[in-house]
C-alpha positions in Angstrom: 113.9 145.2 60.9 112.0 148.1 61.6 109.5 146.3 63.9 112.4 144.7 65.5 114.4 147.6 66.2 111.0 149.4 67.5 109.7 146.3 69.8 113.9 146.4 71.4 113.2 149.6 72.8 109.8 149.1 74.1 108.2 151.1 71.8 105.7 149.2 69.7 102.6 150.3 72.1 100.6 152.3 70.5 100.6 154.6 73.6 104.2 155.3 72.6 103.5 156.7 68.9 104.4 159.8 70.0 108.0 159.0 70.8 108.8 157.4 67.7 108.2 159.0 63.8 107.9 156.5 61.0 108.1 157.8 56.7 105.4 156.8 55.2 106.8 156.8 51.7 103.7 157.3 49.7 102.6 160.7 52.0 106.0 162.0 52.0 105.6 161.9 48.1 102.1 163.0 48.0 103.6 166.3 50.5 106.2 167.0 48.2 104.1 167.3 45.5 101.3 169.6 46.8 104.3 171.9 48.1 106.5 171.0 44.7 109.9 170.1 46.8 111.9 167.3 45.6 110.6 164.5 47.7 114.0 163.6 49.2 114.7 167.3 50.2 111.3 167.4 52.0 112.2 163.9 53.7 115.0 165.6 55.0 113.1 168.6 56.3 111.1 166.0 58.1 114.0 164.2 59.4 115.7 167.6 60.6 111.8 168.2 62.6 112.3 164.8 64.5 116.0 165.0 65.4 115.2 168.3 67.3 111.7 166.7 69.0 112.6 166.2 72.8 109.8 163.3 72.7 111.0 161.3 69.4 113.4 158.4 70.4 113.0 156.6 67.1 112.9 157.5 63.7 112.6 154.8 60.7 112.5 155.0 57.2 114.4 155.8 53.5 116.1 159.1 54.1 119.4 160.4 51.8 122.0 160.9 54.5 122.1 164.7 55.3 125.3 165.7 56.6 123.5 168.7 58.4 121.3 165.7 60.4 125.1 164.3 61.4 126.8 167.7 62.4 124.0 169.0 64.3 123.0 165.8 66.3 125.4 163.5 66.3 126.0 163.0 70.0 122.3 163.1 70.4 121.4 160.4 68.0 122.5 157.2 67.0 122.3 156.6 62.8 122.4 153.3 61.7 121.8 151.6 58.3 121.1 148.0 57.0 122.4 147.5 53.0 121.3 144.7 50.9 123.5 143.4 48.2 123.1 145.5 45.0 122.3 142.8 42.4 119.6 140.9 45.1 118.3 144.4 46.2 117.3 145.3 42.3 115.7 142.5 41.5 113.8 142.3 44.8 112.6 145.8 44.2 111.7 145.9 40.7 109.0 142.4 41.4 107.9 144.5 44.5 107.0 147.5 42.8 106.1 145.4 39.5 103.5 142.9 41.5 102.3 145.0 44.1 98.7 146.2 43.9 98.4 149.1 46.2 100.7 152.1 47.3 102.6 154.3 45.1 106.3 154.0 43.2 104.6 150.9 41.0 106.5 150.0 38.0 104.3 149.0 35.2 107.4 148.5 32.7 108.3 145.0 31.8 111.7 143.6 32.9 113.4 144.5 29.9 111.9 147.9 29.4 112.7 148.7 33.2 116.5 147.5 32.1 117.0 149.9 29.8 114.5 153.2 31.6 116.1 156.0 33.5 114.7 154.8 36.6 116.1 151.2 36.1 119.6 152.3 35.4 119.3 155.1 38.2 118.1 152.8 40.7 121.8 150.7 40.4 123.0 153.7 41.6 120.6 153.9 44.4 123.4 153.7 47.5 125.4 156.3 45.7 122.8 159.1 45.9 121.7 158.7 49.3 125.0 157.9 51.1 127.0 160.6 49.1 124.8 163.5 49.9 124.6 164.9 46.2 121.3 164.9 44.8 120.7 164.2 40.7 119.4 161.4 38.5 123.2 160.6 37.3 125.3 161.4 40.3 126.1 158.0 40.9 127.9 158.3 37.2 130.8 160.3 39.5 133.4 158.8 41.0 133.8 161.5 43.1 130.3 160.8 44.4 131.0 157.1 44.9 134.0 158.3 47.2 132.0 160.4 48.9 129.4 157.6 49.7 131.8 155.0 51.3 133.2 158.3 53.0 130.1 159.1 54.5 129.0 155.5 55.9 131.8 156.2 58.6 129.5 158.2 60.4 127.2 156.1 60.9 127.4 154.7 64.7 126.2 151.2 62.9 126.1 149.7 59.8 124.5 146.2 58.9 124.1 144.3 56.1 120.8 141.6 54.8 123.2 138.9 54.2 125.0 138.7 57.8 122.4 139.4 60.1 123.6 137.7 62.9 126.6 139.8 62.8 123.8 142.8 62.9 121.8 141.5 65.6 125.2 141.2 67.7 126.9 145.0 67.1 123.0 146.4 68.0 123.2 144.5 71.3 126.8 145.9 72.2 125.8 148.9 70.9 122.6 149.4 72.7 122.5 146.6 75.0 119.2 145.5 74.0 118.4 142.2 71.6 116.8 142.0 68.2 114.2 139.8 67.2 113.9 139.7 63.6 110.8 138.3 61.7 110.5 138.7 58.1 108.0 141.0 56.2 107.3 142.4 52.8 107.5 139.7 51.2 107.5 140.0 47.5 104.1 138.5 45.7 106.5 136.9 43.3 108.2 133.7 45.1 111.9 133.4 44.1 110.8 130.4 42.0 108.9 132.3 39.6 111.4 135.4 39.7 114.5 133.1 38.5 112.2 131.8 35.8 111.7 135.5 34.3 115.2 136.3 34.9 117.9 135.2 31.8 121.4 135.5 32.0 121.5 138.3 29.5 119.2 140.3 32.1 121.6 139.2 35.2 124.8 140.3 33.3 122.7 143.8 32.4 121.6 144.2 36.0 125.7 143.9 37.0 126.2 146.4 34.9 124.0 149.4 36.1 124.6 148.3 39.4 128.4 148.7 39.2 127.8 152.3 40.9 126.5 149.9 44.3 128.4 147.5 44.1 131.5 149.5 44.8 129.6 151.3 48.1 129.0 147.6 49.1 131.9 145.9 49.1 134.0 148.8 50.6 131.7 148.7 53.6 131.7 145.2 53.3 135.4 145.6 53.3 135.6 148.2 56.3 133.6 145.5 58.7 135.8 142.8 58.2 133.3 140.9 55.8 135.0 141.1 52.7 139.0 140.2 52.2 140.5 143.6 50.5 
């Protein structure tokens, strides 16, 4: 998506580098730690640098939404966000990080000890904390917080979703009058075959579970583009 979005605007030469900033997860972690700042407050810092470039025109990657970044520049920038059903987007992410063998955030748990780790049950809780604002490892525990997260995506000048891309693809182009060519990338070195083989139905219902936080954010802004009956 992020190539896509990039190569719309004419901005995939390298000789245009300079007008775009891409997070590099694993050196925005490795920063944080060398100047001990939670990583997603110093993504934010970093964010708040590129909104106020006059030569940035695009910035990409997994930032908690900021309502500073909104107040101060939101007739200046455009902030849009692409969700992936909960349930799907857990799974996906746990075989990612599980397989992978380079970069950082690997998971070395099994699937059953990731069900039942902090960072398996925070991560159903994933849209929660970076769409309500609030930062802490149970936030998405607060209903106030969930609120506060749908609240929050109606700032956003665009909001997509994995499973209806085509409806994507068409709000970018009336949006920026420019077209989206999407190819597909990081893919996970476990093929969905394999995955549904280490995956019970005691492991599915579990995953439902923690992600109950998510699934709430989902379907309301599922709900608020026409894609889900209320």
């Amino acid at each position: 998506m992020n190539h896509a979005i990039r190569r719309s605007f004419g901005l995939s030469e390298y000789y245009f580098k300079k007008n775009r900033f891409e997070l590099e997860s694993g050196s925005s972690l490795r920063a944080s730690l060398i100047v001990e700042d939670d990583l997603m407050a110093y993504r934010e810092k970093l964010l708040l640098y590129y909104l106020s470039s006059h030569n940035c025109r695009y910035i990409s990657g997994h930032f908690d939404y900021a309502s500073n970044a909104f107040d101060e520049f939101k007739d200046a920038w455009s902030f849009i966000t692409i969700l992936r059903e909960p349930i799907s987007k857990w799974f996906s992410q746990y075989f990612y990080n599980r397989n992978k063998n380079f970069g950082t955030f690997q998971i070395e748990a099994t699937l059953d000890e990731f069900l039942d780790s902090e960072e398996g049950i925070a991560l159903g809780g994933d849209y929660v904390r970076k769409f309500s604002g609030l930062r802490g490892s149970d936030v998405h525990l607060n209903c106030d917080a969930v609120e506060r997260a749908v609240s929050n995506l109606d700032n956003f000048a665009l909001v997509g979703f994995l499973e209806h891309l085509d409806r994507f693809v068409d709000d970018f182009e009336d949006l920026f009058n420019v077209r989206l060519f999407i190819t597909k990338g990081n893919v996970s070195p476990v093929v969905k075959s394999k995955q549904k083989q280490l995956v019970t139905d005691a492991h599915r219902k579990r995953v439902e579970e923690i992600c109950q936080p998510d699934t709430l954010v989902y379907q309301a802004a599922l709900k608020k583009m026409g894609l889900l009956e209320a």
